[in-house]
N, C-alpha and C positions, 0 to 999 in steps of 0.2 A: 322594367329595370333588368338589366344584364351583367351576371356575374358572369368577370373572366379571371380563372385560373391561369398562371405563368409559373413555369419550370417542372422538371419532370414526375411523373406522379411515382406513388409510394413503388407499380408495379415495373414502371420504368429502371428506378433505381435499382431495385433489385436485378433486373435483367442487366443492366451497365456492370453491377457488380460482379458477374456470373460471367461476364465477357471478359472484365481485366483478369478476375482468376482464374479463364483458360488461355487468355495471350499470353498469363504472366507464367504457365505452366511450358506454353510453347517455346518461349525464351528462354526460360531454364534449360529444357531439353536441347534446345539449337546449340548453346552457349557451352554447356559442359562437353559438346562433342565437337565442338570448335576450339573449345581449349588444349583439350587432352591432344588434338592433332595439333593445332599453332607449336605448343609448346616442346612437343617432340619434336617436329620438324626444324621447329626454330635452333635447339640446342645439336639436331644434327647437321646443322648449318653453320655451329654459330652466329648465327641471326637474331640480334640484338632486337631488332624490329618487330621479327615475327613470334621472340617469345615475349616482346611485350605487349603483343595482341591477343596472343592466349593468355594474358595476365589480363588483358581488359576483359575479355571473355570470362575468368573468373571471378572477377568485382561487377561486372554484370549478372553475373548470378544470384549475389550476395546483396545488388540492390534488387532485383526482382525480386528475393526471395524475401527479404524486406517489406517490398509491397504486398505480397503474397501473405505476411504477416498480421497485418495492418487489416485487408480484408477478409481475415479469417474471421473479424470480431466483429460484434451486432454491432459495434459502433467503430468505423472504419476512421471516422474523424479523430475523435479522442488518440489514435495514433501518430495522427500526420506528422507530427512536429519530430518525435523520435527517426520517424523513416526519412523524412528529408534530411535531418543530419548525418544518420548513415549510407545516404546515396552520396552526401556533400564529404567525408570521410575516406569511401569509396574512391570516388573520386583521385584525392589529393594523394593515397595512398601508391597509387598507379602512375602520378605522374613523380612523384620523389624517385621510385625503382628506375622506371624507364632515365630520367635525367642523368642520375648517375651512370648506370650499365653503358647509355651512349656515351657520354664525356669519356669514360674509359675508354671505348671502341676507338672515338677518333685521335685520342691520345695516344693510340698505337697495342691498345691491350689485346688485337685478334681481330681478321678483317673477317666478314664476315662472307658463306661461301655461297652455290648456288642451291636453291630448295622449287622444286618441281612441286612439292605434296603443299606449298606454302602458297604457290601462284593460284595454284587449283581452288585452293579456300580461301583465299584473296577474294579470287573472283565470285567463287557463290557467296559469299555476303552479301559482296556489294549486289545480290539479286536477292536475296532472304532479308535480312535486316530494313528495308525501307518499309516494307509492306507492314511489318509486326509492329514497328514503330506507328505510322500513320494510323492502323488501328486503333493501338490503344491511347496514342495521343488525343483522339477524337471522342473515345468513351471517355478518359479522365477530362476532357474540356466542357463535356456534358455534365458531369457528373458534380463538375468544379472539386477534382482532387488534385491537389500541386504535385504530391508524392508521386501518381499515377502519368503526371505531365513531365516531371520531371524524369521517371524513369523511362519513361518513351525518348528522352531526350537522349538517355544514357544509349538506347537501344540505335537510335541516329547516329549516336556518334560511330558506333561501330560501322557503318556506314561511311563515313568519312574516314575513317580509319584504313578500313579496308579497300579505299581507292589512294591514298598514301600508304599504305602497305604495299599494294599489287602495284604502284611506279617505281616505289626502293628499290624489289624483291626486280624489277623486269630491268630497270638501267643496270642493277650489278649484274644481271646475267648476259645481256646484252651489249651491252657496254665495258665492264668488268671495275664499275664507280662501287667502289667498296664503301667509298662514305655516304652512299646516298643512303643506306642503308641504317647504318646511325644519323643521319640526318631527316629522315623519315620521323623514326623512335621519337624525337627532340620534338617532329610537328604535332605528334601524337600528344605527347607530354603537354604541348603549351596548350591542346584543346582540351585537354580535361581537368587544368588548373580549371579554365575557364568555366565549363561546364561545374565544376566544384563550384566553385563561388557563385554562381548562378544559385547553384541546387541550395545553397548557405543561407543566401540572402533571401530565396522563397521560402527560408521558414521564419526568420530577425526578420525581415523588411518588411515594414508597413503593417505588421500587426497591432493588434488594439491595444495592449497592454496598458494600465498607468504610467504616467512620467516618473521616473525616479530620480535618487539625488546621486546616483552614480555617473549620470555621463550619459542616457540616453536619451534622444530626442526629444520633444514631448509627443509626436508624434508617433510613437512608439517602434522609433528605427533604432538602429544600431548608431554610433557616430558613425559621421562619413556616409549616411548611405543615401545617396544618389536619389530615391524615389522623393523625399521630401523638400519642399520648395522652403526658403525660409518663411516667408507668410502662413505657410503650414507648420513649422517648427513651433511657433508662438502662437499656435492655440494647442488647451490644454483634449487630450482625445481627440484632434484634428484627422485623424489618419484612421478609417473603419476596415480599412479593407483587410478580410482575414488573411491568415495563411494557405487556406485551400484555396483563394482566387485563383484562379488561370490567367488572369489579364494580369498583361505584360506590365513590368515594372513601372516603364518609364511613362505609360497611357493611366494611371492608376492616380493620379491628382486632376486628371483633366474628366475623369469621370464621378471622382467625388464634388469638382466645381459644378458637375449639372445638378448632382444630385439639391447642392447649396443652392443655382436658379431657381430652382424646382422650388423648393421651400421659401424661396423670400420671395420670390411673387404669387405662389399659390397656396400656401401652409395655412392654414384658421384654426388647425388647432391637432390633437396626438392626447391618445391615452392607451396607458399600456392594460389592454383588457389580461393580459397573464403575463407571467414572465417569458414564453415564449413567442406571445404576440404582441404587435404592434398595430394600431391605430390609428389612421394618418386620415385629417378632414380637409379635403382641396378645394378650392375655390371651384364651381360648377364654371363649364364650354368647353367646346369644342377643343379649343387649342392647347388647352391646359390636359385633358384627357387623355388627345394624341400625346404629350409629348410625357405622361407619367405612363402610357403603354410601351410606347418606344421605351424608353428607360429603363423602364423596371425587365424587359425584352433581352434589352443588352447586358444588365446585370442578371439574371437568370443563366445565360450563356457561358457566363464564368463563372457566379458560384450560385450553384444548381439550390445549391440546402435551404435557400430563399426558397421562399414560397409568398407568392405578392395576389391578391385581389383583388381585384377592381370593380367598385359597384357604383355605377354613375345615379346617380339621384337628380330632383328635380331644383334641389339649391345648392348643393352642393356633391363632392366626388369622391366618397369614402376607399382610402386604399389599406388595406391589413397586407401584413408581413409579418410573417410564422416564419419560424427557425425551431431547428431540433434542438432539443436539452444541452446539446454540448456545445453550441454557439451561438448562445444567451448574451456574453459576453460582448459578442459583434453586434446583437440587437440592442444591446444597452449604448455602448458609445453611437449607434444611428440617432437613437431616440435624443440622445444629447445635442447631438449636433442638429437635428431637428428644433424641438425647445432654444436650442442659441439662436436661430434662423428669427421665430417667434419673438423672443427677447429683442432682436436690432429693431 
């Protein structure tokens, strides 16, 4: 008999955690000396653009410093939900300034001039910012922390940013296109509505919650939100996937219908040995094995705080699933939808 262990262990997590609070230290650091020049520069420019990059730079700060928050505590989860709203906040706040300050600009309110100190830190972003990013997008995908994905996202965009910042800042000098300049700001603007609502919906969308009589799905989305299928709206806890998931919104129904295959041809039977574990009794072969390794493989990769075993036996294929104290809740609606699976 062979027991396999899936997703990362107690010492793993701690080392993932010790990685995002020194990326999340070095982006602080990158960001506050990216601001404090953007923003000078920009206002001795009047460069609408470039002090709305040292304004992103400083809502970068403020969502790091957020996640920086979040992982200070023995329990990093128990925060998610606050830090995704104020990375989603963040966000929105940065694109309301910039929208306005450019409407003025093109409106005639001051063209804006040429900034040498602005191209210079244009360009080192766009060389700093992708590497920080990729980093810690990669420990929070391990880790399955959204907060941690999400502010890598943040730390990307600046990235993006700063190669529409460094085309505005080089046509108006090159050219003497004063409104690329405010027209840059506006691209800036409409990527971090986007990214806002992104960072919004990874905390609303597709969480476990109960259905309620207000207007939200039963699937426990917001109205309107895109991840639930109607056939998912019409069962009641249809929808498990937490809010530290990493897997993508719109992949997040096609991986809870496996987890439904999985169960209706191979399920015999579930008991909950504690409130943090579960007990899952599979139908014994081959085929049925691989395809609860595979699975259970792919859901580890997004949310890590599963923890799945696998102990093949001689009738059958016992799988347990542990979760930490603070997402009891996501093990309860599996277990349900498990038991429904049973029930057809």
């Amino acid at each position: 008999m062979t027991t396999v262990g899936l997703g990362p262990s107690p010492l793993r997590r701690a080392a993932l955690h010790r990685r995002i609070r020194l990326l999340v230290a070095a982006t602080i650091t990158y960001n506050l000396i990216e601001a404090a020049v953007a923003i000078t520069a920009g206002t001795v420019a009047s460069s609408g653009a470039l002090v709305a990059f040292g304004l992103d730079s400083v809502i970068e700060v403020a969502s790091a410093a957020a996640v920086a928050w979040q992982f200070s505590s023995a329990d990093p989860q128990a925060r998610e939900r606050i830090t995704l709203r104020i990375i989603a906040l963040s966000f929105f706040a940065l694109a309301a300034y910039v929208a306005v300050d450019s409407a003025l600009t093109l409106t005639g309110a001051g063209a804006a001039g040429h900034s040498t100190p602005g191209i210079a830190l244009a360009a080192l972003s766009l060389l700093v910012m992708p590497f920080l990013s990729a980093a810690q997008r990669r420990a929070g995908r391990e880790l399955g922390s959204a907060s941690a994905v999400a502010d890598s996202k943040q730390t990307l965009l600046c990235t993006y940013l700063s190669g529409v910042l460094l085309a505005g800042l080089l046509l108006n000098t090159l050219f003497g296109w004063s409104w690329a300049d405010p027209v840059a700001a506006l691209v800036i603007a409409a990527v971090a509505v986007k990214e806002g609502r992104d960072a919004w919906r990874g905390d609303a969308c597709c969480a476990p919650p109960p259905p309620s009589a207000d207007g939200d799905d039963a699937c426990g989305c917001e109205p309107g939100c895109s991840c639930c299928t109607p056939d998912q709206a019409r069962q009641d806890h249809a929808e498990w996937a937490p809010a530290a998931c990493a897997l993508p919104t719109e992949e997040r129904p096609s991986r809870v219908a496996e987890f439904d295959d999985l169960f209706a041809s191979a399920l015999l039977g579930l008991e909950r040995v504690r409130p943090t574990r579960l007990r899952l009794t599979l139908a014994a072969g081959a085929q049925v094995e691989s395809t609860a390794r595979d699975l259970t493989a792919k859901e580890s990769e997004c949310c890590s705080f599963f923890a799945f075993t696998l102990t093949p036996g001689a009738e059958d294929l016992t799988l347990d699933v542990e979760v930490p104290a603070a997402q009891v809740e996501v093990l309860d609606a599996l277990a349900a939808r498990a038991a429904a699976q049973i029930a057809r």
